[in-house]
FIKOLZA-1660 file (N, C-alpha, C; in steps of 0.1 Angstrom, whole numbers, plus 5000, padded with zeros to 4 digits):
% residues 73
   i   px   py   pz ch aa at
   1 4034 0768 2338  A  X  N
   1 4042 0757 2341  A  X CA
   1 4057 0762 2344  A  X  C
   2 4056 0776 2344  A  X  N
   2 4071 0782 2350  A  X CA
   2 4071 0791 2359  A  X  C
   3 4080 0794 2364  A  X  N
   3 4080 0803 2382  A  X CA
   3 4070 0815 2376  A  X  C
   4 4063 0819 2389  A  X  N
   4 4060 0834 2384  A  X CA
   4 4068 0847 2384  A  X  C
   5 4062 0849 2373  A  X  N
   5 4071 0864 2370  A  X CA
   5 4079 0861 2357  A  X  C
   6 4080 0849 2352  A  X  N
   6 4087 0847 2337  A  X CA
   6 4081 0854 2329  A  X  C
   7 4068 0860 2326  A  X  N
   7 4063 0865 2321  A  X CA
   7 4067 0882 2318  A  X  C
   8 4077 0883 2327  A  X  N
   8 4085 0900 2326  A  X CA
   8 4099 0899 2322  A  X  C
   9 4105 0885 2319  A  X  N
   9 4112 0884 2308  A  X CA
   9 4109 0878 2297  A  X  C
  10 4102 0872 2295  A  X  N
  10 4099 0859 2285  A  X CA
  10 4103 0868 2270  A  X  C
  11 4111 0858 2266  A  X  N
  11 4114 0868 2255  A  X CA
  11 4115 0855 2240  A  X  C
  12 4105 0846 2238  A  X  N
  12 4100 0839 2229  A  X CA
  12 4092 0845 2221  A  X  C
  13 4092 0839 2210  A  X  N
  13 4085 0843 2197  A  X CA
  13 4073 0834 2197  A  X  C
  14 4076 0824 2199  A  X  N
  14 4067 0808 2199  A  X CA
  14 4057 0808 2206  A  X  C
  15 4052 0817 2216  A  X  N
  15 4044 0818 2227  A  X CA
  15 4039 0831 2232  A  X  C
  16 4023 0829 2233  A  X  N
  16 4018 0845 2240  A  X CA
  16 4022 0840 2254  A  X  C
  17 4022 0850 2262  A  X  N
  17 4027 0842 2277  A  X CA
  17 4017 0861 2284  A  X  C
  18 4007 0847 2290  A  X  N
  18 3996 0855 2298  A  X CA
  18 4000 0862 2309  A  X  C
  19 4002 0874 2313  A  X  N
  19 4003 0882 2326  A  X CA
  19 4001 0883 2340  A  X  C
  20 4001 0890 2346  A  X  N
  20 3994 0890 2357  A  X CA
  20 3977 0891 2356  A  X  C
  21 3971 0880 2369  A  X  N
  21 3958 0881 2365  A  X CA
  21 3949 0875 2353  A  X  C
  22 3962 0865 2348  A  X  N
  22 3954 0856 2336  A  X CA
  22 3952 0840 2344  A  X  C
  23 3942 0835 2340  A  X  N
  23 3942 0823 2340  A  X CA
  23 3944 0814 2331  A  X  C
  24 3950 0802 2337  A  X  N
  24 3948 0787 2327  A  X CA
  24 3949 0776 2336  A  X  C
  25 3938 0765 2329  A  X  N
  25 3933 0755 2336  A  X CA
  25 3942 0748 2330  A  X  C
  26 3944 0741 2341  A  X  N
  26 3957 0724 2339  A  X CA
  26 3950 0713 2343  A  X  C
  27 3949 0702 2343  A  X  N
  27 3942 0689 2346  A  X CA
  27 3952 0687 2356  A  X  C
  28 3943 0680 2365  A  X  N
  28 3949 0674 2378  A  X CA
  28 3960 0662 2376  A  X  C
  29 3972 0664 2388  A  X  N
  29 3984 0656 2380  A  X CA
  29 3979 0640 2377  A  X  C
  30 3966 0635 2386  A  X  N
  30 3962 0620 2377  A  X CA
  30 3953 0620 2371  A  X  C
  31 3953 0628 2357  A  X  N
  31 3942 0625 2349  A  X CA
  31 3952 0631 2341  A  X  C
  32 3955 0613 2331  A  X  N
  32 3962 0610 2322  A  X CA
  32 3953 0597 2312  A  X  C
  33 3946 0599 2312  A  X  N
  33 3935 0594 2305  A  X CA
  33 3930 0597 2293  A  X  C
  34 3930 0598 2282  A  X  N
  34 3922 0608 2271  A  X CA
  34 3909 0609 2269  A  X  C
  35 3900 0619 2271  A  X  N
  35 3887 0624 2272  A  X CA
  35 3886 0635 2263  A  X  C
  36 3869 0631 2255  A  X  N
  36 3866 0646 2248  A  X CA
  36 3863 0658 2256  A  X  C
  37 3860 0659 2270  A  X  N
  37 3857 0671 2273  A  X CA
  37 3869 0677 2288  A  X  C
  38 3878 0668 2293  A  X  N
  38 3884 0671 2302  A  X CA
  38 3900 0669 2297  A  X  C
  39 3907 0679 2304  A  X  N
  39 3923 0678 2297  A  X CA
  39 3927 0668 2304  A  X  C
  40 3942 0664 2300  A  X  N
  40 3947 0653 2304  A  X CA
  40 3959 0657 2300  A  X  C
  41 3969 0648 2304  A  X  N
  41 3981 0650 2306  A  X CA
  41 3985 0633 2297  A  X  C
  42 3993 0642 2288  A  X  N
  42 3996 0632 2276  A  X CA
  42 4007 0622 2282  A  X  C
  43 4017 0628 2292  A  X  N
  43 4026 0617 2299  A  X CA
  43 4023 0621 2315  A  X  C
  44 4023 0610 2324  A  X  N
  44 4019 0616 2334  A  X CA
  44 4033 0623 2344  A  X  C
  45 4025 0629 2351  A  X  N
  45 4034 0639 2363  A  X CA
  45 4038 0627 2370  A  X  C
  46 4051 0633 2372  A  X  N
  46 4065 0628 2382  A  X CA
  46 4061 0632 2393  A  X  C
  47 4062 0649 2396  A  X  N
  47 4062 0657 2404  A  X CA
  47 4056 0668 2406  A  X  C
  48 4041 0669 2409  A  X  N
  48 4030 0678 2414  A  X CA
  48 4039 0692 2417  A  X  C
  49 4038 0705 2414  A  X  N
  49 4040 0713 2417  A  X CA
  49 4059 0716 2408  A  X  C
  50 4060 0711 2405  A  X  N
  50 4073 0708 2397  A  X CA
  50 4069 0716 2383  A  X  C
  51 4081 0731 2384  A  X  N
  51 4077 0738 2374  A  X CA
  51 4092 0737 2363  A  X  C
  52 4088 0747 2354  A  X  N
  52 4096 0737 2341  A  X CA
  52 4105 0751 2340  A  X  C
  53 4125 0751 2337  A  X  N
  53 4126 0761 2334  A  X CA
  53 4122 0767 2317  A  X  C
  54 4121 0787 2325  A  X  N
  54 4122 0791 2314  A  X CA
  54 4127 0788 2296  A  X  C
  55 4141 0788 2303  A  X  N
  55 4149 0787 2289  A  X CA
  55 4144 0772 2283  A  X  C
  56 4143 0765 2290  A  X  N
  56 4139 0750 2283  A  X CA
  56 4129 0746 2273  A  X  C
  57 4115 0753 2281  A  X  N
  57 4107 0755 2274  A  X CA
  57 4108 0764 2261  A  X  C
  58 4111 0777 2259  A  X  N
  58 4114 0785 2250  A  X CA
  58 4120 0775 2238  A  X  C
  59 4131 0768 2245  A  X  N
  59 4142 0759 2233  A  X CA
  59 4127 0749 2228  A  X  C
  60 4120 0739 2238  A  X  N
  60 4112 0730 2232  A  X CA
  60 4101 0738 2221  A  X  C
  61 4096 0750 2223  A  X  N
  61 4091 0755 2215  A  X CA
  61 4095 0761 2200  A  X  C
  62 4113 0762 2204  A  X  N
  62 4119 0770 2189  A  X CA
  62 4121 0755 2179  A  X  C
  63 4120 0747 2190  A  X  N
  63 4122 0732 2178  A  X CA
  63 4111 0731 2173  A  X  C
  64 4099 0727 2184  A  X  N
  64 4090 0717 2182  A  X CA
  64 4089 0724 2163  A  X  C
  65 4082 0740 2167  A  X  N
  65 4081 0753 2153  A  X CA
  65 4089 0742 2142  A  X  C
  66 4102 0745 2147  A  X  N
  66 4114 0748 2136  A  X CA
  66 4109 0726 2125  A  X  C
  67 4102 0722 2135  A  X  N
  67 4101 0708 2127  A  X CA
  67 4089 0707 2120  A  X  C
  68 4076 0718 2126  A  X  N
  68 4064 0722 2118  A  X CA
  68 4067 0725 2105  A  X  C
  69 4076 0731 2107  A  X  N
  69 4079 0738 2097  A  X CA
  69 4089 0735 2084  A  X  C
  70 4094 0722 2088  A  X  N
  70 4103 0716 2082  A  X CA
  70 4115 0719 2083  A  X  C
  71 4117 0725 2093  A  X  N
  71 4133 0734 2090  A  X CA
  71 4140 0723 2101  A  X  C
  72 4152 0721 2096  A  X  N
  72 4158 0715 2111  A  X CA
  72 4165 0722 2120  A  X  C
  73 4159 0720 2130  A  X  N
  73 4162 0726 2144  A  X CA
  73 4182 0730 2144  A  X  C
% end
């Protein structure tokens, strides 16, 4: 969900971040539905092809942790 090549800086703790030559399946941007066997998209897409920056996500992930965890962000 981020440009390619973030993967040669990505410099998060919170996240393995797959390489070149890895795969991952994403559900199609209308299927926002909840299903046992097919993913879905818990809010739906705005914008098909619309990637997320780097640093953003890194921060969503040092929180989401940091509230697992009880600590406040």
């Amino acid at each position: 969900m981020v440009p390619p090549g973030t993967c040669e800086t990505w410099r998060s703790a919170e996240a393995l971040v797959r390489g070149p030559g890895a795969w991952l399946g994403i559900p199609r941007p209308d299927r926002t539905e909840p299903t046992s066997v097919i993913p879905y998209w818990a809010v739906p897409v705005k914008q098909a092809g619309k990637l997320c920056a780097p640093d953003a996500v890194a921060e969503l992930l040092r929180v989401g942790r940091a509230r697992l965890e009880g600590v406040a962000p």
